[in-house]
C-alpha positions, 0 to 999 in steps of 0.5 A: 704460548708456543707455535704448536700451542696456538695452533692446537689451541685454534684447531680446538676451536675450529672442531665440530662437536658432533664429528670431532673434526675440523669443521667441513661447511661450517654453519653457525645456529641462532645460539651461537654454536658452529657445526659441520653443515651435514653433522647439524642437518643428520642430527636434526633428522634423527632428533625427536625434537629437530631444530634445536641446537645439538649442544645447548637445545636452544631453538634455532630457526628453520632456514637454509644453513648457508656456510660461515665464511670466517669460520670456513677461511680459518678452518683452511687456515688450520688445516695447512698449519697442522702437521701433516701427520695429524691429518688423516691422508684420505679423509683430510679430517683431524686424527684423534683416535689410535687403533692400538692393534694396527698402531696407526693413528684414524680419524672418526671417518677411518671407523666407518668402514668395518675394517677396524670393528673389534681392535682397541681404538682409544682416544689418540691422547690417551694411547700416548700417555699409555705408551710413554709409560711404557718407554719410562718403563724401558729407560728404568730397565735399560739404565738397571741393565747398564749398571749391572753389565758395568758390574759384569764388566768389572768382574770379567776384569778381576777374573783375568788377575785371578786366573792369573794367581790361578794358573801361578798356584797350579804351577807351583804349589798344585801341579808338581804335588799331582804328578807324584801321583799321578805319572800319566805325563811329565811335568814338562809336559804338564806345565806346558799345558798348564801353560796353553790352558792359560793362554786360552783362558786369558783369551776367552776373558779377554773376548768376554770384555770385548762382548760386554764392553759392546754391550754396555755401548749399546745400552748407553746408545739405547738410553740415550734414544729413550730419553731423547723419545720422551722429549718429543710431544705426546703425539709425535713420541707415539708415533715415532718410538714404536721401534725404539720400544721394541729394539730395546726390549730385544738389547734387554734379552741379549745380555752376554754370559761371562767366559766359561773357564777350566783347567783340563789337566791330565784328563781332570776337568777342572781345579777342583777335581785337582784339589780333591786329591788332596782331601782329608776328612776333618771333624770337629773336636767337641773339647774346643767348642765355646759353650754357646755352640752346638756340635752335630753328633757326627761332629762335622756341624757347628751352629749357635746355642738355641738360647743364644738371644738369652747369651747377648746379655751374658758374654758382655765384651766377649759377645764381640769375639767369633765363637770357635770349634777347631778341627780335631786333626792337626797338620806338620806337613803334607797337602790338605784340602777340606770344604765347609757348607756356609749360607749366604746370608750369614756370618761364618769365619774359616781357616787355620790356626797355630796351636796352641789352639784355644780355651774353649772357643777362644783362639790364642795361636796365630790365624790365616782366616776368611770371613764373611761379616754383616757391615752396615746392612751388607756381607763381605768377605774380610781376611784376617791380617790384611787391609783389603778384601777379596775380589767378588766371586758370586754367589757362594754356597760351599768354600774350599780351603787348600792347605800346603804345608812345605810350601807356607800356602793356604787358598780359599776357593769358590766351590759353587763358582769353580774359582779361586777366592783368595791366596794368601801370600807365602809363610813359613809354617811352624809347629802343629796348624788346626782347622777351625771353624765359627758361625760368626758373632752373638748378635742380634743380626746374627740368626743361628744357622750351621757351617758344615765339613762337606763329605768329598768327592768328585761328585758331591 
């Protein structure tokens, strides 16, 4: 047994059970039980039965109560080996209560004047117990908060290595294509633009690490304090953690946004606005369709068969192959841009295939694709003929696909993030390339939902 622990251990023994306080002229009836001198006398004027023990009712003899002195030496004792901040300053009695709505700890003297009648006042003990699970509740918080800002963190710097291959691809394959359209400026002066645009973008990313990076700092800082708080005794963590509590609940609310980014080219607003230019309406061509998909009457949605739980028993291996729809147009040349609906917590697979495309939804020309699979309980984006996956780009609702034929480019973009997703690196196209389309696999994961060729606009 510790210091402390003795030392409560004592004071327990030394506290009068009428007052709940350290004793004040201790007196000791014939039964053995100490009480305060007044406390004993006050109860035996209010007793219908007066001189009687107040905790066993054993008779005690009328007498003149004079102090126990042993008692009274090691009640002293106790006082001086208390923390100072377990004693009540004006009353020099024991604080065992904690007033919740002034936050102070009293004791039962501190409740006789009327200035704490209606406030939460609970056994000091139990206000702690309260409050530590409040400061565990801030340490998860905190530590979840800390997780996710490292996250937002890594994103910021993916961001930069993208807006990097953003400001590449307006460069070259984008840019020179929207100026023979548009001879608002020259390209000299459009690339000198782009250029500055660049510089800014980098800068507000660079900024927005900055920011998150303090961020995170101050979250580990905050962490550490919790921790450190809920290692101090019950009594002594309620006292002293009030402003921790309250500083981390105000860091939770201050979580930075990430950088806001454009490309304000020739008065347009942003890259989409650029692609848009680019646009071809592209429908489905019901002749490539698998048998187990479903094709909209305006054939611009795609979608699994209703009975496709009755098709798992009958494709066998074929079950494992994406069900594909190819677009009904086909491209030699020129720039192309398209966008498809897909949800967020389906599989789908987008892109582009040589032709000769496919025998009733099996493709047998070459693709450039983009998927998103279910992998051990979690989507993920996956591109075909390569090792990795694309960079995290958030949530996304609608995919843009950019097709440049002369140049061998083919990007995806994040339309409900403004950002690009994925280029891919430069080929040399031959022969007529087709759209097509796939809600994914036939299995059991797999729920039925459609992929959809949006209608384009600058406003949709």
């Amino acid at each position: 047994m510790d210091v402390s622990e003795m030392t409560e251990k004592l004071s327990s023994e030394l506290t009068c059970s009428i007052c709940l306080d350290l004793f004040t002229q201790p007196v000791t009836l014939d039964c053995g039980h100490s009480f305060c001198r007044e406390c004993v006398l006050r109860s035996w004027q209010e007793a219908q039965v007066p001189w009687t023990c107040p905790l066993c009712r054993a008779s005690s003899r009328p007498r003149a109560l004079e102090s126990t002195r042993v008692l009274e030496d090691l009640t002293s004792i106790s006082r001086q080996l208390r923390l100072p901040g377990d004693m009540c300053g004006q009353h020099q009695a024991v604080q065992k209560l904690f007033c919740e709505d002034d936050f102070s700890p009293l004791c039962v003297s501190c409740l006789l004047p009327q200035e704490h009648e209606g406030h939460r006042v609970y056994p000091l003990e139990e206000s702690a117990e309260t409050f530590k699970g409040q400061l565990q509740e801030a340490l998860g918080q905190a530590r979840a908060q800390e997780r996710e800002a490292h996250v937002l963190l890594e994103q910021e710097r993916a961001r930069r290595l993208r807006c990097r291959r953003e400001a590449a691809i307006l460069k070259r394959v984008i840019l020179p294509e929207y100026i023979k359209t548009h001879l608002v400026w020259t390209e000299d002066q459009q690339q000198d633009l782009l250029d500055i645009e660049k510089r800014r973008n980098m800068n507000r990313l660079r900024a927005s690490e900055a920011r998150i990076s303090r961020y995170v700092q101050s979250l580990e800082k905050m962490t550490e304090e919790l921790e450190k708080t809920l290692e101090q005794p019950l009594v002594e963590m309620l006292l002293a953690g009030r402003s921790t509590l309250q500083r981390s609940r105000e860091l939770l609310l201050c979580c930075p946004e990430p950088a806001a980014l454009c490309w304000t080219l020739c008065g347009i607003t942003g890259m989409r606005e650029l692609l848009l230019v680019f646009q071809s309406h592209i429908s489905l061509d019901p002749r490539t369709a698998h048998s187990s998909l479903i094709l909209s009457e305006d054939l611009k949605s795609v979608r699994l068969a209703f009975h496709w739980r009755d098709l798992l028993a009958n494709l066998q291996g074929e079950a494992e192959c994406p069900l594909i729809v190819l677009g009904a147009q086909s491209f030699t040349s020129g720039r192309h841009y398209w966008e498809v609906e897909v949800g967020s917590k389906m599989e789908w697979e987008v892109g582009i295939c040589r032709e000769p495309g496919n025998d009733q939804g099996s493709i047998h020309g070459g693709v450039l694709s983009l998927a998103h699979l279910k992998m051990r309980n979690q989507f993920n984006l996956w591109l075909s003929h390569t090792m990795g996956n694309p960079d995290d780009t958030g949530p996304l609702h609608r995919l843009g696909i950019f097709l440049h034929y002369e140049e061998g480019h083919l990007s995806f973009y994040n339309v409900t993030q403004g950002c690009l997703i994925y280029a891919f690196p430069p080929v040399t196209f031959q022969g007529p390339l087709r759209p097509f389309f796939s809600p994914g696999l036939i299995h059991e994961d797999n729920q039925p939902s459609s992929v959809t060729i949006c209608p384009l606009s600058p406003h949709s």
